[in-house]
MARRO-591254 format. One record per residue (C-alpha): residue number from 1; x negated, y negated, z negated. Coordinates in nm, 2 decimals, padded with zeros to 4 digits, m for minus. Layout:
    k      px      py      pz
  NUM       X       Y       Z
...
% end
This chain:
    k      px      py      pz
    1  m00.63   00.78  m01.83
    2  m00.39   00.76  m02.09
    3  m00.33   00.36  m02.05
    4  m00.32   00.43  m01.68
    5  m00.03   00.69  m01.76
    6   00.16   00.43  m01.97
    7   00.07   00.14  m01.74
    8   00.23   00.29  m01.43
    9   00.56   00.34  m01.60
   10   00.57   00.00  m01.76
   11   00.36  m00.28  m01.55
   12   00.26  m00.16  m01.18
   13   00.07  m00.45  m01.16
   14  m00.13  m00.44  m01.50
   15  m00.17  m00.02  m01.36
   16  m00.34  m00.15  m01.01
   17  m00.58  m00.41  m01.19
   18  m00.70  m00.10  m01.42
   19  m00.71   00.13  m01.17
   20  m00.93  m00.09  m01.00
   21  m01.12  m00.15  m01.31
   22  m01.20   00.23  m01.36
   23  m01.37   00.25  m01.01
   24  m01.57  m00.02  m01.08
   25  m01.68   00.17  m01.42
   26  m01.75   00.47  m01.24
   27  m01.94   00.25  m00.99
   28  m02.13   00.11  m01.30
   29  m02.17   00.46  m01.41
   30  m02.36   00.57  m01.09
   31  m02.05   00.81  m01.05
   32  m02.24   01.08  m01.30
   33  m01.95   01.22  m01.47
   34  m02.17   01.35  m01.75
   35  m02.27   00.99  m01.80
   36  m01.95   00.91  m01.84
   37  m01.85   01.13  m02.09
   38  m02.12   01.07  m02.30
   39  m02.18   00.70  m02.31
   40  m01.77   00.58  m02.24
   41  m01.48   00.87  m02.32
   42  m01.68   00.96  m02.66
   43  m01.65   00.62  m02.78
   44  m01.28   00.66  m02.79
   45  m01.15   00.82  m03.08
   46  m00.93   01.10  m02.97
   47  m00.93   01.48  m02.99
   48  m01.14   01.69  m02.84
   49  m00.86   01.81  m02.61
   50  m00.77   01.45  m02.49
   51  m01.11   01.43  m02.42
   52  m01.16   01.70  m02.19
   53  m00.84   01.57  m02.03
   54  m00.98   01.21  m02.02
   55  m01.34   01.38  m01.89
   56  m01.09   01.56  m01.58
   57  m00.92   01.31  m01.49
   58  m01.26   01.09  m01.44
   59  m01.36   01.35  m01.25
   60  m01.09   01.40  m01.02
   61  m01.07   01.00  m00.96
   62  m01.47   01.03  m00.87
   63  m01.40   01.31  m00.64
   64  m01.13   01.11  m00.45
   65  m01.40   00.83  m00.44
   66  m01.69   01.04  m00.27
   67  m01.43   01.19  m00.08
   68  m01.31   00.86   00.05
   69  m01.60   00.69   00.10
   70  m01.58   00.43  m00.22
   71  m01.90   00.47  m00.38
   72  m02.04   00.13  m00.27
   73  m01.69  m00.08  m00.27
   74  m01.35  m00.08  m00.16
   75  m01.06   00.09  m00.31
   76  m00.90   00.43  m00.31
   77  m00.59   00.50  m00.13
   78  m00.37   00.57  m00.39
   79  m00.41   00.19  m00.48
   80  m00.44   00.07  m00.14
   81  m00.08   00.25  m00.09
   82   00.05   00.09  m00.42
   83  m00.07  m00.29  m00.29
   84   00.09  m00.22   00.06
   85   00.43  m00.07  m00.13
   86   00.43  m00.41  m00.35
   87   00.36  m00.63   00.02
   88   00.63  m00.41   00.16
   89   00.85  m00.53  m00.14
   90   00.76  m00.87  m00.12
   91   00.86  m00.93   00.25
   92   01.20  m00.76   00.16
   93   01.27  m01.04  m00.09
   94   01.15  m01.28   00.07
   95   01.36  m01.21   00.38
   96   01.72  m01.18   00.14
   97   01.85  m01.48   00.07
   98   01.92  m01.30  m00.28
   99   01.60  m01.39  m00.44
  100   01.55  m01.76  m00.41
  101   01.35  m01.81  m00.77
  102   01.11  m01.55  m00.60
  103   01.11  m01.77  m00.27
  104   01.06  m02.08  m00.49
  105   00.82  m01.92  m00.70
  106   00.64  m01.77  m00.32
  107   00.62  m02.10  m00.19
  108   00.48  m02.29  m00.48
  109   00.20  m02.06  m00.48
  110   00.14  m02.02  m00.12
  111  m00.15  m02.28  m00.07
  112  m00.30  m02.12  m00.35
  113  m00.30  m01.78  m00.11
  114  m00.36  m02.00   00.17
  115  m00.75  m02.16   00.04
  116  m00.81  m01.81  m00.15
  117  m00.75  m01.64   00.18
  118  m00.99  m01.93   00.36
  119  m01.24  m01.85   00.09
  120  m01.22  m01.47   00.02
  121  m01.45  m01.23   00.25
  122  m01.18  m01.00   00.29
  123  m00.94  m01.22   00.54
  124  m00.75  m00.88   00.66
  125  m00.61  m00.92   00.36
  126  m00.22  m00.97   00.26
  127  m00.11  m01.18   00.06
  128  m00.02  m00.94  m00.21
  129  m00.40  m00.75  m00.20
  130  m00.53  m01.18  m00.17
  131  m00.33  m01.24  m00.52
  132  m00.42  m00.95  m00.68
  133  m00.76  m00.99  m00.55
  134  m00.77  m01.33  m00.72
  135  m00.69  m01.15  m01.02
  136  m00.92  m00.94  m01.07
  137  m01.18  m01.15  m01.01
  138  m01.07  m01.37  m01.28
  139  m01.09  m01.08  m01.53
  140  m01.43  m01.01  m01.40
  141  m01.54  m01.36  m01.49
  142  m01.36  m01.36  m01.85
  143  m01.53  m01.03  m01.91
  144  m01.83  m01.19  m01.83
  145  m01.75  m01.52  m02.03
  146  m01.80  m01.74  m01.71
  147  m01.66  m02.06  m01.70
  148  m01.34  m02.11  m01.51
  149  m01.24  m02.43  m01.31
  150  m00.93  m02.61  m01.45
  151  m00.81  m02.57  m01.09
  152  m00.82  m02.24  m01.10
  153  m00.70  m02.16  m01.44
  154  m00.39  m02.33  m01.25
  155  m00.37  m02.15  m00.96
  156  m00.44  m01.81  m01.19
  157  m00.18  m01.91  m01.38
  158   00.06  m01.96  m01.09
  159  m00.01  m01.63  m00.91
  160  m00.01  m01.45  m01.25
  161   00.40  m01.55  m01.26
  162   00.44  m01.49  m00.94
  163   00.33  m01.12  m00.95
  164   00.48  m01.06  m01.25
  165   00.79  m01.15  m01.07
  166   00.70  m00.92  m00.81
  167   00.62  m00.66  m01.08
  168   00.95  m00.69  m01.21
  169   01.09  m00.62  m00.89
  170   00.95  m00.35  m00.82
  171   01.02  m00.15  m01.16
  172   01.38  m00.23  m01.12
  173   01.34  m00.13  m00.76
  174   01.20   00.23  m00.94
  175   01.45   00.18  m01.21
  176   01.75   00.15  m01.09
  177   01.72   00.00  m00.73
  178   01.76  m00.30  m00.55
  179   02.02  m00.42  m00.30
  180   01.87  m00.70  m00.01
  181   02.16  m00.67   00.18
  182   02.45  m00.95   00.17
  183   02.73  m00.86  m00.04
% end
């Protein structure tokens, strides 16, 4: 809870990869909130305030999840909103002609979108959710100490730039704004 405070003021896209993290933990956790205190938040060393706040705040996230029909997979709509506000983004800068690193930067990692999207089981996708998709499943496999493809360590390694662009876009788009329009 508290790295998901400080996360979505500082990296939207380090926030969403967490966020998506935590419902997988509650998934792990058979969504028993007593489990979850007992055997995760007390491991943490924090006050016994912060973690009745932590223990809330897990509780309110499972609610959301039984409520939206996550238990088995998928994602809440908080984060679902979040990926379609950073694909909303994305198509604005790629339609200025005032962004042309994040155009360059778009294209060069296009085909890795392109065989991820042929591969994934989710080809609803956009390209955004397909990247960040990619992601996590990459920090799935390091958790688990798989082995990873020099192939894909590249094309990891070109999608991570390429959302951290995006992520930089879109906190100076919070920050302070940003004009698409032609001056």
């Amino acid at each position: 809870m508290f790295i998901a405070h400080k996360l979505r003021k500082s990296n939207i896209a380090e926030y969403l990869l967490y966020m998506w993290q935590v419902e997988d933990l509650i998934r792990a956790y058979g969504f028993s909130l007593s489990k979850i205190k007992k055997e995760y938040i007390a491991k943490f060393d924090l006050t016994d305030e912060q973690k009745e706040e932590m223990t809330d705040w897990y509780g309110d996230i499972i609610r959301m999840m039984n409520g939206e029909g996550c238990r088995e997979s998928g994602h809440l709509q908080i984060n679902k909103n979040l990926v379609a506000d950073l694909n909303d983004l994305h198509l604005q800068l790629l339609q200025s002609t005032k962004f042309p690193f994040y155009n360059s930067e778009y294209y060069r990692v296009l085909p890795f979108i392109v065989e991820l999207r042929h591969k994934g089981s989710n080809k609803d996708a956009n390209e955004i959710e397909t990247c960040f998709n990619a992601l996590y499943g990459i920090m799935m496999l390091r958790l688990q100490k798989k082995e990873i493809s020099p192939d894909t360590q590249h094309a990891i390694k070109e999608i991570t730039t390429f959302v951290g662009m995006l992520n930089d876009y879109y906190m100076k788009d919070k920050t302070e704004g940003i004009n698409f329009d032609e001056d």
